[in-house]
C-alpha positions in Angstrom: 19.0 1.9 1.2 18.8 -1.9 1.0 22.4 -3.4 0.2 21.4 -6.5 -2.8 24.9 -8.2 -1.8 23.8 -8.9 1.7 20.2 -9.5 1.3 20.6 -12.0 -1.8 24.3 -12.8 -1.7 23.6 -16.3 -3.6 22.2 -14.3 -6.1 24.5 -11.5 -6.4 27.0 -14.2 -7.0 25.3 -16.1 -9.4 24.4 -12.9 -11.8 27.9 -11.5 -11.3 29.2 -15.1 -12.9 26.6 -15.4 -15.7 27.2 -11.6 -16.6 30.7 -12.4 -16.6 29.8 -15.4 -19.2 27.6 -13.2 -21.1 30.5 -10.3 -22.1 33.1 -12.2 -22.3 31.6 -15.2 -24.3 28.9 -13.4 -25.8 25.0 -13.7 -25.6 24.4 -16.5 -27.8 27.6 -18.5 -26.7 26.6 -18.1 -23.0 23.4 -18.9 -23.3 22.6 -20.7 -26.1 25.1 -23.1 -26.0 24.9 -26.4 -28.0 25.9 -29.7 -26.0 25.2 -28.9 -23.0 25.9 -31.9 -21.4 28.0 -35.0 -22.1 26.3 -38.4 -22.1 28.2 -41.6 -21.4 27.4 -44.4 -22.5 24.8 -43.6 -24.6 23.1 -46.3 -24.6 21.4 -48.2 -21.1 22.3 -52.2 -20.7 20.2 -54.1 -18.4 21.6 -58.0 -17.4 18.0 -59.6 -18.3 16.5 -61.9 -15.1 13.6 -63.0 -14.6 12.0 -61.7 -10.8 15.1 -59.6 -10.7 15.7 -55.9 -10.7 18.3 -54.7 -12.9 20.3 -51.2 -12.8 22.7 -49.7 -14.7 23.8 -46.1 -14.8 25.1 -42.9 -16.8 27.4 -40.2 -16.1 26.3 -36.7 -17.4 29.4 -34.1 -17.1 28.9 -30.4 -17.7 31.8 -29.2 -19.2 30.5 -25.3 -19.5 31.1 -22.5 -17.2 27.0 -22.5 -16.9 24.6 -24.4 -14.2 23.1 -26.9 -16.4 19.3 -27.9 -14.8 18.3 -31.4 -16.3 15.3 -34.1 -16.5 14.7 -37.6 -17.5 11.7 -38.7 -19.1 11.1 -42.3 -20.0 8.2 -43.9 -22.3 7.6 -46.7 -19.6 7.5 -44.7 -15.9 5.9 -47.7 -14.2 8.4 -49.8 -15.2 11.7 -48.2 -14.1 12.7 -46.3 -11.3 15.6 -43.0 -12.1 17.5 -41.8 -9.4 18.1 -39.0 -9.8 15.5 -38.1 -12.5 16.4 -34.2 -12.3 18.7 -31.9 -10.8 21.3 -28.9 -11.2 24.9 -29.8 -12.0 27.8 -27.2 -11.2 29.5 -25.8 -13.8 32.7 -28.0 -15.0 30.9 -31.3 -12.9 29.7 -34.4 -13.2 26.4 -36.2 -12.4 25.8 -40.2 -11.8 22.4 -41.0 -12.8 21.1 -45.0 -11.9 18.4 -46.5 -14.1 16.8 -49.5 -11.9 14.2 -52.0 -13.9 11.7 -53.5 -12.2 11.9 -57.2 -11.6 9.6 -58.7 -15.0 8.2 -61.9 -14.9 9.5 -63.1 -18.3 12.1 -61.8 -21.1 10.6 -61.1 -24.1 10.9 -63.6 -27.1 13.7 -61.6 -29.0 15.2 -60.4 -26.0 14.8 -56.5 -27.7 13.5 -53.3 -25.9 11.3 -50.6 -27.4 11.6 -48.6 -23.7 13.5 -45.1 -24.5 14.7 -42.2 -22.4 15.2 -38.7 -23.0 17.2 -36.5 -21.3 16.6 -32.7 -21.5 19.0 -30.1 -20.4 18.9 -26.4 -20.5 20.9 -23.5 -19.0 19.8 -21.7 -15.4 18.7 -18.0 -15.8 20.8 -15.9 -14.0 17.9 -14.8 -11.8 17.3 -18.6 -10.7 18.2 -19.2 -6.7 19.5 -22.4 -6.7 18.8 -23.1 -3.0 15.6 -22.3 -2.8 13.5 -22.1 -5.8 14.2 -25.1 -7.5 10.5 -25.5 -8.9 10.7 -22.8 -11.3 14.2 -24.2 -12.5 12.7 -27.5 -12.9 9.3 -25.8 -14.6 11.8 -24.6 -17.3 10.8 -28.0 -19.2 7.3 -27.7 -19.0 7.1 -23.8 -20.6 6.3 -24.1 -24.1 8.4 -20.8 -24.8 11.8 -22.4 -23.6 11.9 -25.5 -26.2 14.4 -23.8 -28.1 17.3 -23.5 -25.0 16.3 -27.2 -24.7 18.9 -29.9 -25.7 17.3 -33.1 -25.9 19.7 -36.6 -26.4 17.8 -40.0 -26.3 18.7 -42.9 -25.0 18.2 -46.5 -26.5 17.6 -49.7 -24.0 19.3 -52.8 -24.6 19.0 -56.4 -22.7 21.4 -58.8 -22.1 21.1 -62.4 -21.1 22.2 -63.0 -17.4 23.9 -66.1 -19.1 25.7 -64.2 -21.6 27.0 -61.5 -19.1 28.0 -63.9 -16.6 30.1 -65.7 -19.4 31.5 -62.5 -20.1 32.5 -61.9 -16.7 34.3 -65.2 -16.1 36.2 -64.7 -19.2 37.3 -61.4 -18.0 38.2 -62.9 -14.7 40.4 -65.8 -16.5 42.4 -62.4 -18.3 42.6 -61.0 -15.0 43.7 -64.2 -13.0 46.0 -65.0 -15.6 47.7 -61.4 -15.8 47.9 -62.4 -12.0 50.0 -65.3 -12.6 52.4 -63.4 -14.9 53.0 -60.9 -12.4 53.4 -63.6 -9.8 56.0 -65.4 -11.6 57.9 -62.2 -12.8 58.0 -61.4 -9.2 59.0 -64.7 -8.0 62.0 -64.4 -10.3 63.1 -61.2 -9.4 63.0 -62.5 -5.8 65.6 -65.2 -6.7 67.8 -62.7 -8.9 67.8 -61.0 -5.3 68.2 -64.3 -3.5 71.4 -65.5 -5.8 72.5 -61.5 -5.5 72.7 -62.3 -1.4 74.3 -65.4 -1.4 77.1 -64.6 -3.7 77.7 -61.4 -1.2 77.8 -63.9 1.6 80.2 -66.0 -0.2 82.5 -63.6 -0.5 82.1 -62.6 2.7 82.6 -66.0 4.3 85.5 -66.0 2.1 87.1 -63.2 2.8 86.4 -63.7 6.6 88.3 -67.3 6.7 91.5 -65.4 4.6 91.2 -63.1 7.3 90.9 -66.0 10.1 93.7 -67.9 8.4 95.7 -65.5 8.7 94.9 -64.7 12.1 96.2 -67.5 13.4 99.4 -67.5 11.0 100.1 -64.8 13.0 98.7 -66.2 16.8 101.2 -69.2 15.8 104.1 -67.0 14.7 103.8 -65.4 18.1 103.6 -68.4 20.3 106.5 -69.9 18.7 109.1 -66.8 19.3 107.6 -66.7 22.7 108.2 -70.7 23.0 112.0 -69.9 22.0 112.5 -66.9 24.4 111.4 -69.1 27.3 114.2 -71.9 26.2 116.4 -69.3 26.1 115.6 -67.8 29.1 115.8 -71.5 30.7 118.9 -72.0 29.0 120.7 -69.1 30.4 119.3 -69.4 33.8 
């Protein structure tokens, strides 16, 4: 008799988790699960200039005990380039998608964008092999059946000035390079609050060394001068 667990162990895996989901979550909180996946930001920001490319990117986390397949559609494919534009993320992950416009040759008047992206997401079916047959996961977002397990979340384009986001980047580097000099100078004085700390132990050290020296020789003197009157004596008598 063929053993499933050692033929398809990925598989066996992957249906004992999602029957797991499905009795102890229930059916329609398993598998029918509303926000699939979290978005941040949620809106794209391109820094705007001219015969440049321009990326910016999104995080999309999974934050369900569910492989979550997704897809990014855009109304303009020519003109930008998603990387990656689909995938599978693991269940309680994360997912860094870059969005990379291609180099335009002027900025438009108002400097607005009508370009939009959508992101579907839906969950894997337990019978999916997420090694190896990845094109029926991905087909998921072409069957007209499976529209209602998809979540859908657009995305709006907005374009800055290169001008305008360098200005906001020097001012943010003033903040920074004056919270640099604060720290600087706090730690400057704390290294002379140390530095007076030292010297007042090495004053009293120095001082107690030359009562120790003084008295030293107090003694060294004491000494020589009983030994200076025993040799008179000594004399004396002799």
């Amino acid at each position: 008799t063929p053993n499933f667990n050692s033929q398809y162990p990925q598989q066996s895996l992957s249906l004992i988790f999602h029957l797991f989901l499905f009795f102890n979550l229930g059916k329609e909180k398993a598998f029918m699960d509303k926000q699939l996946l979290e978005v941040h930001p949620q809106e794209l920001k391109f820094i705007l200039e001219v015969q440049k490319q321009s990326s910016c990117s999104i995080q999309l986390t999974n934050n369900k005990l569910h492989y979550v397949a997704f897809k990014v559609k855009t109304t303009d494919a020519r003109k930008y380039c998603v990387r990656p534009n689909k995938g599978i993320i693991n269940p309680l992950s994360n997912c860094k998608v870059t969005f990379t416009m291609q180099a335009q040759k002027m900025a438009p008047p108002d400097m607005k964008c009508k370009d939009k992206f959508l992101i579907q997401s839906t969950i894997v079916p337990i019978e999916a092999n997420l090694h190896e047959d990845m094109t029926s996961t991905y087909n998921l977002f072409e069957k007209n059946g499976n529209k209602n397990n998809i979540e859908e979340r657009k995305l709006s384009t907005i374009l800055v000035k290169a001008s305008a986001a360098s200005s906001t980047i020097e001012a943010l580097s003033v903040g920074v390079s004056n919270q640099s000099k604060d720290k600087q100078i706090e730690e400057l004085k704390l290294k002379i609050t140390q530095l007076d700390q030292k010297l007042h132990e090495v004053s009293s050290f120095i001082q107690l060394y030359s009562i120790s020296y003084s008295s030293c020789d107090l003694i060294k003197s004491h000494k020589i001068v009983h030994h200076c009157d025993y040799n008179g004596a000594f004399g004396a008598l002799s």
